[in-house]
N, C-alpha and C positions, 0 to 999 in steps of 0.2 A: 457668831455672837460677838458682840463689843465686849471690852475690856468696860470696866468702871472709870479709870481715864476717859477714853473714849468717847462713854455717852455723855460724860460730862461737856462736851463739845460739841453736843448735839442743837443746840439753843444758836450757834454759828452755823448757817448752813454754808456759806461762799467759804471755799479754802482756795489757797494759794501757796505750794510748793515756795521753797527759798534755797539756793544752794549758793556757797560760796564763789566768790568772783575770783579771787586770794587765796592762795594756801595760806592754811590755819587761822582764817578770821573768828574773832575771836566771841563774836556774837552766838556761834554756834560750839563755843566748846563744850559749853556745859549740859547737858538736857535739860530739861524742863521749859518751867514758865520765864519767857525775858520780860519781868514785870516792869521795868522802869520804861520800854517801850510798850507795853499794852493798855488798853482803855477796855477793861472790860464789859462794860456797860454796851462797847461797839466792835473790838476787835482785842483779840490775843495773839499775842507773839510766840510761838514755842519754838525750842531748841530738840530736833530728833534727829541725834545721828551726827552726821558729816553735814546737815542741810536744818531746815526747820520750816515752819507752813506759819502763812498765818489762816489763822480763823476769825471769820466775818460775819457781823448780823445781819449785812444787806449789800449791794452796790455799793454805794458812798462810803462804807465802811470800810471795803475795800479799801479805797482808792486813799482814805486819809492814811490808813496803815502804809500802804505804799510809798506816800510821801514821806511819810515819819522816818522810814529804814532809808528811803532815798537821801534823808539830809541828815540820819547818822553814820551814814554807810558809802554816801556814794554809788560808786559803781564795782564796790567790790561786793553785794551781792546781787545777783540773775537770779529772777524772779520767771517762773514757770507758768502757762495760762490758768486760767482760775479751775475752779473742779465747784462741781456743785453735789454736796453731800445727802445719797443715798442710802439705803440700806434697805436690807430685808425684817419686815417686821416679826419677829416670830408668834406674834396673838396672831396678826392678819395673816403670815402666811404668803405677801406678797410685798412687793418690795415697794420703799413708799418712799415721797420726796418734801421739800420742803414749796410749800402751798402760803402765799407771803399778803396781808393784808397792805393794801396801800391809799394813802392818803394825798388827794392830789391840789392844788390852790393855784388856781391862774385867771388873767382877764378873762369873761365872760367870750370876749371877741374871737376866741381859739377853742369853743366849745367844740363845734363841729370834729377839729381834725383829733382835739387830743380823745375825743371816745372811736373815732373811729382808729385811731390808734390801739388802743388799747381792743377794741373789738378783735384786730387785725391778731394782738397778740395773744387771743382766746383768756379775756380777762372777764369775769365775772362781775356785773356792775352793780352794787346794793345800794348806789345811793347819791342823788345829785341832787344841789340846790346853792339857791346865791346867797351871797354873803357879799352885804356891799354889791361893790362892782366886780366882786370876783364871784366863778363858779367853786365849789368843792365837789368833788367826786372822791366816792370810797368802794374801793372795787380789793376783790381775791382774784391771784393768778398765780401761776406755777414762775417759781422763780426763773428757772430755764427759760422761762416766755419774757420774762422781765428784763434778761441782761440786754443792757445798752440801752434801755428806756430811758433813764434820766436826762442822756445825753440826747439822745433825739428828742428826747419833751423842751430840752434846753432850747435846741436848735428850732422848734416850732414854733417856741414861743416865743422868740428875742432874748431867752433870761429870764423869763418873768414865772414863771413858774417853780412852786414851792413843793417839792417833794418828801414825804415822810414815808417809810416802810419798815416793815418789821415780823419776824416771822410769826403767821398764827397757828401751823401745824405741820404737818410732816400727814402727808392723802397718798391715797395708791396710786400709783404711779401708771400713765398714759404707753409705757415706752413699752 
């Protein structure tokens, strides 16, 4: 069972471990929330221990938070690979994961690869149609399915492509 901390952290499913680069940096002396680096709306920063994790709404969230500590921090903290936040639900009985709505906008011309992309990553497609000269697609899939999609949707597309995501729930898990 969670702590009441805990599930309050539940709305982040991407976590990422932090541990000092530095004896006694000073980001981590304190426990708690390091509010003056977090954007809660997309990631939080917390202080646990000797180390501290951030919590994330999605990919890119990640990755702004990483920058953030990157240009107050440097290289004195080491950052650990990402963890994707599970748990056991105890109504369901079975353990369940974070299941992420996403919203996708690109030239019409990259129709083909970006759903067979997303096919590929067992995403759920509820919805295509143009807009202008672009296509929108709005598909659910397991976040685990999701990581590193951004960046190959980048690379498929030239850049041109507008990603938005965000979690819609926590399903029972495949694994």
């Amino acid at each position: 069972m969670f702590s009441e901390d805990q599930e309050k952290f539940d709305i982040y499913p991407l976590r990422q471990p932090l541990l000092p680069g530095a004896k006694g940096l000073a980001i981590f002396a304190t426990r708690g929330l390091v509010q003056w680096l977090s954007r809660p709306d997309r990631y939080v920063i917390v202080c646990e221990g000797r180390g501290g994790r951030i919590y994330a709404a999605h990919e890119a969230s990640l990755e702004e938070a990483q920058q953030v500590i990157k240009a107050a921090y440097g290289n004195q903290v080491i950052t650990r690979p990402p963890e994707i936040h599970t748990f056991v639900d105890p109504q369901l009985n079975a353990l369940v994961e974070p299941i992420m709505f996403l919203r996708l906008k690109s030239p019409r011309g990259y129709t083909t690869a970006l759903l067979e992309e997303l096919e590929r990553r067992g995403a759920s497609i509820k919805e295509t149609y143009v807009q202008n000269s672009d296509l929108v697609i709005r598909a659910e899939a397991r976040l685990a399915d999701l990581m590193g999609y951004s960046e190959a949707t980048q690379a498929m597309t030239n850049g041109s492509a507008v990603i938005w995501s965000w979690l819609l729930r926590y399903g029972i898990s495949d694994a």
